[in-house]
N, C-alpha and C positions, 0 to 999 in steps of 0.2 A: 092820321094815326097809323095808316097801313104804312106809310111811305119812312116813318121814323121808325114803327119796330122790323122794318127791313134792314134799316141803315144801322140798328142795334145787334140784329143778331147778324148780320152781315161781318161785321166787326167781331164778335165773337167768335165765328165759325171762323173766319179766316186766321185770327190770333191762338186757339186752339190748334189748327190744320200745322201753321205755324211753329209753334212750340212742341208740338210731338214729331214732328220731321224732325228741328234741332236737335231734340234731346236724343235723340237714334242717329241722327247722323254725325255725330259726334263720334258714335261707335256704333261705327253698321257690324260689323265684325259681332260683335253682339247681340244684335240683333237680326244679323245671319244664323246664327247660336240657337235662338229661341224657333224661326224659320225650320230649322231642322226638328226641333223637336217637332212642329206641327209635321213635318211631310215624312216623320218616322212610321215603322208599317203598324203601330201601336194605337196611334191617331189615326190619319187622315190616309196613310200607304199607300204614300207618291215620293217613295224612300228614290226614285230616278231623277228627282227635281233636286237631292243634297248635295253635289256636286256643284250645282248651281244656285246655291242658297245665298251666297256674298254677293255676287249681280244682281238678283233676285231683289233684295236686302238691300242695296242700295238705289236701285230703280225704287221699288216702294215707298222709301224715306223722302228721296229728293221730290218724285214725284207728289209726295202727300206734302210736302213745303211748299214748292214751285205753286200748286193750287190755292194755297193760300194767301200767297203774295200775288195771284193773279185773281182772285176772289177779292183782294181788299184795294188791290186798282181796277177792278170792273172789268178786264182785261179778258177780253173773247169767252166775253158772259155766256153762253148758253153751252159751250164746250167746257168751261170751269165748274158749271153747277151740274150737268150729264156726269162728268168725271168724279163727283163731290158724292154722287146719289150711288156713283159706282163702286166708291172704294167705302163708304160706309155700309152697303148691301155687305159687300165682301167681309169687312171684317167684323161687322155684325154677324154674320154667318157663322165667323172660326169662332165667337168667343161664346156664341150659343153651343154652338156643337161640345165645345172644350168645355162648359159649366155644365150642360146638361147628362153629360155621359163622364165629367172628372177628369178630363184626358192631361189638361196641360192646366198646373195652377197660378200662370202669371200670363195673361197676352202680351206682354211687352210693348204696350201699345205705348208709353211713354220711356221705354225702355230703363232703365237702372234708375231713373230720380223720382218716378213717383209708381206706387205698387196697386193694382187693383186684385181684389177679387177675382175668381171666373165672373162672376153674376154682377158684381161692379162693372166689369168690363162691358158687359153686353148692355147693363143700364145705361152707360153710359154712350154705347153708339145707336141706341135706340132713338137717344136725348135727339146724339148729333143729326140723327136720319129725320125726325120731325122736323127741326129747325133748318136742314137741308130743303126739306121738303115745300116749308113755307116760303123759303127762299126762292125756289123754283116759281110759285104761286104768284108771289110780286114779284117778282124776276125785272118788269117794265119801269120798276123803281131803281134797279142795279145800274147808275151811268159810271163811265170811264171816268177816272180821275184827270186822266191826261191824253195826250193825241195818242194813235194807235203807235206812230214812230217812237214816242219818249216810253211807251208802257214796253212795247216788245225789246226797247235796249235794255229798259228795266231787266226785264224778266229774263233773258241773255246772259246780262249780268249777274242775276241770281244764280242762275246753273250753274256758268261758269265760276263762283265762287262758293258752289258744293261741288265741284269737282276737284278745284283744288284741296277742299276741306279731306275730303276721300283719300285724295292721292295719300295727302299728310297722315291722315291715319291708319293707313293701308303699310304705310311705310316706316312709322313709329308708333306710338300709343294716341288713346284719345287725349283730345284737348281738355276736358274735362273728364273726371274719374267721379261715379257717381256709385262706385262698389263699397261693398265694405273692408277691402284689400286699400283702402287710399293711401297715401303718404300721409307719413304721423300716425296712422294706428298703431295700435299696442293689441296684437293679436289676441293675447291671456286677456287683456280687460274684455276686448270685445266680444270672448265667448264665455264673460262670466253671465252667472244666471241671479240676478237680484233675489235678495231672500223672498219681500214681497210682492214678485213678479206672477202677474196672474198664469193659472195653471191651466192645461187644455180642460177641455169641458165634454164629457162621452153622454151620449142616451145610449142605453141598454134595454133590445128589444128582446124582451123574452117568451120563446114557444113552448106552452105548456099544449097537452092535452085533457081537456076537460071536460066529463061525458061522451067521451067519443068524439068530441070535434077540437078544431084547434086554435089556441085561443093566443092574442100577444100580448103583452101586458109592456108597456114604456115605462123604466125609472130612470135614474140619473146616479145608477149603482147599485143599489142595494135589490135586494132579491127579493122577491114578490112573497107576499104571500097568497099562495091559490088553492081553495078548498076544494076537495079530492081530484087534484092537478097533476100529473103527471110531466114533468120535464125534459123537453126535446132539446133545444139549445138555446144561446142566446147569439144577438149579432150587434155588437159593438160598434157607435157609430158616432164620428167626432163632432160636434155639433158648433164647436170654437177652438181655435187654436192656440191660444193664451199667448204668454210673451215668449218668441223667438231671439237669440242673441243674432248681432247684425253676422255675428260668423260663426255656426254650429257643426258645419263639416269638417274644418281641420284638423288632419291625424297623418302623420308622417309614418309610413312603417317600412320596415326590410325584415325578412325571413322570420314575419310573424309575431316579431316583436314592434313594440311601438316607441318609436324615440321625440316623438310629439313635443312633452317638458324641455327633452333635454336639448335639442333644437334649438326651443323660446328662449333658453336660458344663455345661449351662448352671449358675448358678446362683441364678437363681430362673424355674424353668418352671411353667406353669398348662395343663394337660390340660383338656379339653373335650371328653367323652367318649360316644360314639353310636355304641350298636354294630349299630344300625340305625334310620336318620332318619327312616324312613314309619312307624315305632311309635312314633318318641320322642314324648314328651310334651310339644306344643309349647309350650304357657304356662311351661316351663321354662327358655324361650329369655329370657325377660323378666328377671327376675331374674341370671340367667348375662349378661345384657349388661351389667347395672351392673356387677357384681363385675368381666369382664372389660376393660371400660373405666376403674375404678380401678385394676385391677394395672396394663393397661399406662402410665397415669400413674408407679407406682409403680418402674416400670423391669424389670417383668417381662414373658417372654418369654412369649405365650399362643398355641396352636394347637390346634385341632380334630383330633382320632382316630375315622377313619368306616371300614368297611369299604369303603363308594361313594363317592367324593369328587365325583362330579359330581353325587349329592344334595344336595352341601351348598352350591351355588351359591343353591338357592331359599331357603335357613332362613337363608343369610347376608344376601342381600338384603333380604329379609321382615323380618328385625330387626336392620338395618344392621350386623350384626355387624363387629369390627374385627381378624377376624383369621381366618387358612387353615385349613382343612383339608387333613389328613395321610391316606394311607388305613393303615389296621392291621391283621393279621387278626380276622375276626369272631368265632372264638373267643380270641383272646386280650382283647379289647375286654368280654368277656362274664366272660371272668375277670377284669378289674382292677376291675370296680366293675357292680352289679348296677342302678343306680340309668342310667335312660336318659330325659337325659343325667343325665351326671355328673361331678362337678369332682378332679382331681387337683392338687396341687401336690409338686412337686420342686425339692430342692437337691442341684444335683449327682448326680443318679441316684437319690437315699433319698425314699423317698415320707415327707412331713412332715404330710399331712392328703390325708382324700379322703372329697364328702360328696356329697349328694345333692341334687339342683336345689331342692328343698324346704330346703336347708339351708347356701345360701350365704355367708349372713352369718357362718356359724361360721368361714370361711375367713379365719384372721390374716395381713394382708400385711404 
């Protein structure tokens, strides 16, 4: 019995391990993204490690893959399960820290395709850390699939095919786009708010004073009533989040005014996208000026999305660019496209293609 629920959750811990490396290193870049938020001086104030959050970020991913495919061919068993018990301590750790104090509300532990909770998060490496654990326990049940020569070409091979994966994404977009920015959205739909879509949910604690001492009363709105109570304050506190549209930050604005609709509405816009210009990549401005200067031949509408707009007076000059800058939030900028800069096109609100400076020419006007 011990020996088959070894070989059960063996399988599971490694297809798990597996699948959340994929889904991140698909787009470490993004999950370099969430990396920061952890090592900001607001959380954890190891803001000297943000510089190196995209190595960081991809070491973490490939190595949380790499263990999985060396966990499911038994492969240098007792270093695969130490390493197993290590990066679950670890990130058991962040997602306790991050639910218990509120710090950060997504661990990106599966990065953009599946969402947890903070307290999700941390149930869930809790799960992984027991079943590790047992792992460890029958460990003498873990045999190699195959000789140690055919496992370590294996596993060789696996690296070297998340390295390639890297380069590729490092150098274009992800392979797969697991945002709500995807090809084929229709922005205006997906930040409508269904009529009957559930609504957040508040307790309201309220401090009265009552006989001299102080008392709190919990409703879910409505004001208490308290006999010869005296009123200190209340402290509002969300208890559900209700239904979120998959995109609720988009807003385009310049000097105050918001041109958000009129944007949506065009129908043929070209996005030029930096969601910070002192990192972008400037030789990427050269190539985005041809394309730019063909579409607006072609009768399209082209504008810059910066989080700084008065950065973008220098990189407009510098390569005579022929059109504005918008400012946008910086995390939404970071969500629509990973690639800085990087090119969007819309009709009508529906993103129709979105690529990266390295890949202008793919862009059909």
């Amino acid at each position: 019995m011990k020996k088959i629920s070894v070989s059960i959750i063996r399988f599971l811990v490694g297809i798990v391990f597996i699948i959340s490396g994929f889904v991140k290193l698909v787009d470490p870049m993004g999950f370099s993204f969430k990396l920061e938020e952890y090592f900001h001086y607001t959380v954890l104030d190891l803001e000297w490690f943000i510089p190196y959050a995209y190595p960081i970020a991809v070491f973490v991913v490939t190595f949380e893959l790499i263990l999985g495919v060396m966990l499911l061919l038994g492969y240098l068993r007792d270093f695969t399960l130490i390493s197993l018990l290590g990066l679950t301590i670890f990130f058991g750790f962040l997602t306790f820290y991050t639910a218990y104090f509120n710090k950060v509300t997504d661990c990106g532990c599966f990065g953009d395709a599946l969402k947890f909770t903070p307290w999700g998060s941390f149930t869930k490496d809790m799960i992984l850390l027991l079943l590790v654990l047992f792992l460890w326990w029958g460990r003498e049940y873990i045999k190699s699939l195959f000789s140690f020569r055919t496992s370590t070409f294996l596993v060789l091979l696996k690296i070297i095919s998340c390295g390639i994966l890297v380069f590729y994404t490092y150098n274009h977009l992800p392979i797969i786009d697991f945002r709500p920015y995807k090809i084929g959205v229709n922005i205006q739909k997906a930040m409508e708010m269904p009529k009957d879509a559930p609504k957040p949910v508040y307790e309201y604690h309220w401090k009265f004073k009552v006989n001299g001492q102080e008392q709190i009363i919990t409703t879910l709105g409505d004001y208490p009533t308290v006999d010869n109570g005296t009123f200190i304050s209340v402290d509002p506190q969300k208890i559900s989040e209700g239904y979120v549209p998959p995109i609720h930050d988009f807003v385009i604005e310049k000097d105050g005014a918001d041109y958000t609709q009129a944007m949506l509405e065009e129908p043929k816009l070209l996005l030029v996208i930096s969601y910070d210009l002192s990192k972008a990549k400037n030789e990427g401005f050269i190539p985005i000026k041809k394309l730019t200067d063909k579409a607006l031949k072609e009768g399209y509408k082209v504008i810059g999305l910066t989080p700084s707009v008065e950065e973008s007076k220098k990189i407009i000059q510098k390569y005579e660019l022929n059109f504005d800058f918008y400012a946008t939030d910086l995390t939404t900028l970071k969500t629509m496209i990973r690639s800085n800069p990087g090119i969007i096109q819309l009709e009508r609100g529906t993103i129709k293609q979105k690529v990266s400076f390295n890949d202008t020419q793919k862009i059909d006007l």
